[in-house]
C-alpha positions, 0 to 999 in steps of 0.5 A: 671969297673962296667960299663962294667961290666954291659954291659957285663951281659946286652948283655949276657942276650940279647943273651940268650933271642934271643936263647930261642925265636929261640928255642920257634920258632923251638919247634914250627915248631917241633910240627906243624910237627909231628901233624897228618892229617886225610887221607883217604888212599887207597891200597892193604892190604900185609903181610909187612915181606913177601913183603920185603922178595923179597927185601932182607929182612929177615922176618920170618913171618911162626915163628912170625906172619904175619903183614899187612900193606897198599901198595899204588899204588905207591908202599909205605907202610903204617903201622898201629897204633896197636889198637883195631881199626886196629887189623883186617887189621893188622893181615890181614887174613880177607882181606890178599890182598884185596883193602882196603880203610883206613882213621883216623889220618895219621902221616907223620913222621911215616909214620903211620896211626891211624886207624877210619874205612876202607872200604873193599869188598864195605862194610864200616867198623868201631868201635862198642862198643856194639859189640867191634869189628871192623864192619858195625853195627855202620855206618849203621845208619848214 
């Protein structure tokens, strides 16, 4: 009885340990899945409400805001980080329907982009901290 009982326990922590080492494994793929890539992005910067308004959206942009996001040639959407990286192309009124080009950290899963710079109107723009703003003085040196 004791014997199998042994075994009995035995096999049980067996099991256990395979399920803990499938679950490592699937933790892993997890992670590896939601880490960012840095992307450099191109497309037309669109009020996102007004856009999906025409699709049956119910946006009420002229109450609450409009809030841009980067429309690709294909036709998607890509959305910002909201920081003090992204605050001007996210408020959008400097460059409303202009072709910008956005890189930083792209997150797939959100289908989102953590803001680094972007280019606009052939002008590069990225963060200053001497200006603490978004613009061409701290790229124009390198």
């Amino acid at each position: 009885m004791k014997k199998l009982s042994l075994l009995t326990i035995s096999m049980m922590l067996i099991f256990a340990l395979v399920a803990m080492a499938d679950h490592h494994d699937e933790m892993k793929k997890t992670s590896a899945e939601t880490k960012a890539e840095h992307k450099t992005i191109s497309g037309t910067l669109v009020c996102l409400g007004c856009s999906l308004k025409a699709d049956g959206a119910h946006s009420e942009c002229s109450a609450f805001g409009h809030t841009h996001a980067l429309k690709t040639e294909d036709g998607h959407f890509i959305n910002f980080l909201e920081n003090k990286f992204a605050a001007d192309l996210i408020k959008g009124e400097k460059y409303h329907n202009k072709q910008v080009q956005v890189s930083g950290a792209f997150f797939a899963k959100a289908n989102l982009l953590d803001v680094e710079s972007f280019t606009v109107d052939g002008q590069k723009k990225g963060w200053c901290d001497h200006c603490n703003a978004m613009d061409g003085c701290s790229i124009a040196g390198k």
